[in-house]
C-alpha angles and dihedrals in degrees: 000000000000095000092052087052102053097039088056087055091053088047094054091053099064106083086054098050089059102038081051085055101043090048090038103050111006111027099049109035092043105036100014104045097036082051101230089144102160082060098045103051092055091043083055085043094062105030098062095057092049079061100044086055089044085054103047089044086054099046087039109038100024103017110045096041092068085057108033123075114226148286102054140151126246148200110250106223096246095059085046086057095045103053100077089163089065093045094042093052107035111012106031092050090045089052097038091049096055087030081069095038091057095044088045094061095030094054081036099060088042097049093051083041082059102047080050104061099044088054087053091041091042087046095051090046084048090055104040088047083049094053092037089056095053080048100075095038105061105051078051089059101042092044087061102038081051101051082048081054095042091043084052098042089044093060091037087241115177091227084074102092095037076057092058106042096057088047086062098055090043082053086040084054102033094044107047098012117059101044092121135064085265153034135183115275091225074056095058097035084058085050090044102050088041088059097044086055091048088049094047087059085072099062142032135244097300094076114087134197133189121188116178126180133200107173119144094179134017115260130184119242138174116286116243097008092097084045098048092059097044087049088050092047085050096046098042094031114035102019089059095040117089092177121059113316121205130200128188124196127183127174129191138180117164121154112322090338121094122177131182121184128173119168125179138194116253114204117238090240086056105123107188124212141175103284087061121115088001085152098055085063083054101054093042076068103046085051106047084046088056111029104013107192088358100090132047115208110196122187119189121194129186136145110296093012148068124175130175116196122186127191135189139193113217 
């Protein structure tokens, strides 16, 4: 009796497999989405009827036979087909109910595989403009920090070797730390304050330099950005500046809240062009890729300063 029973379900099924599959895969993407609608309101017309009929033949000529003992009347096709009353109350609504069921999940599932896969897709562009970006500023900084190294050793001077050496912690930095989408700030402050000495080399005493911290707990922030605005201070400010160039650095981190601020001095016979602060374009990048409407990078300029101050929400 179970088996009767069973095979008169799957029986049953079978008109609404196929009318899922005519909605799902034939009737909106060809008549729907190419919004032929006066079409494809008579093509769903028809076509569930036709289902309707499919389903009563089946329940009476196939289903019903495997759980009623003969003899036993039934309905001829044409009389099934004919008694629209009968299909439109009980069989069409049945088909048409599980019909939606079927397309729901169906267009549900698609839609969050979707939503996945431009996240995936968002995520790995994300990524590759990210990389890109590091990219092009790390041969920048490396071309200068070499020519410092090339102008000392030229002229045998014995701040050669002290170069050197602080060139190979910042490698050390830029090569094997700052592979992920963060570093440790206490990370980035050492590379700071390694880059500021190996800039010092290049000029006397006239050059100074102030670097003040405020920081109550670690953070994570992104690698080279840091880098990328006191390499802009030294080559805008104390590369122009014949006089005495200041630079000012001050860097906070208390509770959710990180600033960074560096100003310099700009000489009065500065002339600006087009090539100046290209790296400042570059980190806004790097930061709308990272933190989006979390950060606020301000940049100040007047007539013997420039200052850049970035500051982040954790």
């Amino acid at each position: 009796m179970l088996a009767k029973a069973l095979i008169f379900i799957s029986i049953c099924f079978i008109p609404e497999i196929i009318a899922s599959y005519f909605i799902a895969y034939l009737w909106i993407p060809k008549f729907i989405k190419v919004k032929r609608y006066v079409l494809a309101i008579i093509v769903f017309v028809l076509a569930f009827y036709l289902f309707g009929v499919l389903s009563r033949v089946l329940v009476v000529h196939v289903a019903e036979p495997f759980i009623r003992t003969p003899p036993f009347e039934q309905e001829s096709i044409q009389e099934i087909f004919a008694d629209y009353r009968w299909l439109l109350a009980k069989y069409i609504p049945n088909i048409l109910l599980n019909t939606l069921v079927f397309v729901a999940v169906k267009y549900y599932f698609e839609d969050e595989r979707e939503k996945s896969k431009k996240l995936i897709l968002a995520k790995e562009k994300s990524e590759i403009e990210l990389k890109t970006l590091k990219g092009q500023l790390n041969p920048h900084f490396l071309f200068n920090t070499l020519n410092n190294i090339y102008s000392l050793s030229v002229i045998n001077s014995p701040k050669t070797s002290t170069s050197i050496s602080k060139l190979s912690d910042i490698l050390d930095h830029v090569l094997y730390r700052c592979n992920g989408k963060f570093v440790l700030l206490s990370n980035e402050i050492e590379l700071l304050k390694n880059f500021i000495e190996l800039e010092k080399l290049r000029y006397d005493e006239r050059l100074q330099v102030t670097f003040n911290e405020e920081v109550e707990n670690d953070t994570e922030v992104p690698p080279l950005i840091l880098l990328s605005l006191v390499e802009n201070a030294f080559k805008h400010g104390a590369g122009e500046d014949s006089g005495s160039p200041i630079i000012d650095i001050y860097v906070s981190n208390k509770g959710s809240d990180f600033i960074f601020k560096i100003s310099n001095t700009v000489s009065k016979d500065y002339q600006p062009n087009n090539k100046r602060n290209l790296g400042l374009p570059n980190v806004r990048k790097q930061l709308d890729l990272i933190y989006k409407d979390a950060y606020v990078l301000d940049i100040l300029e007047s007539e013997n300063k420039f200052e850049v101050t970035l500051r982040v929400n954790q």
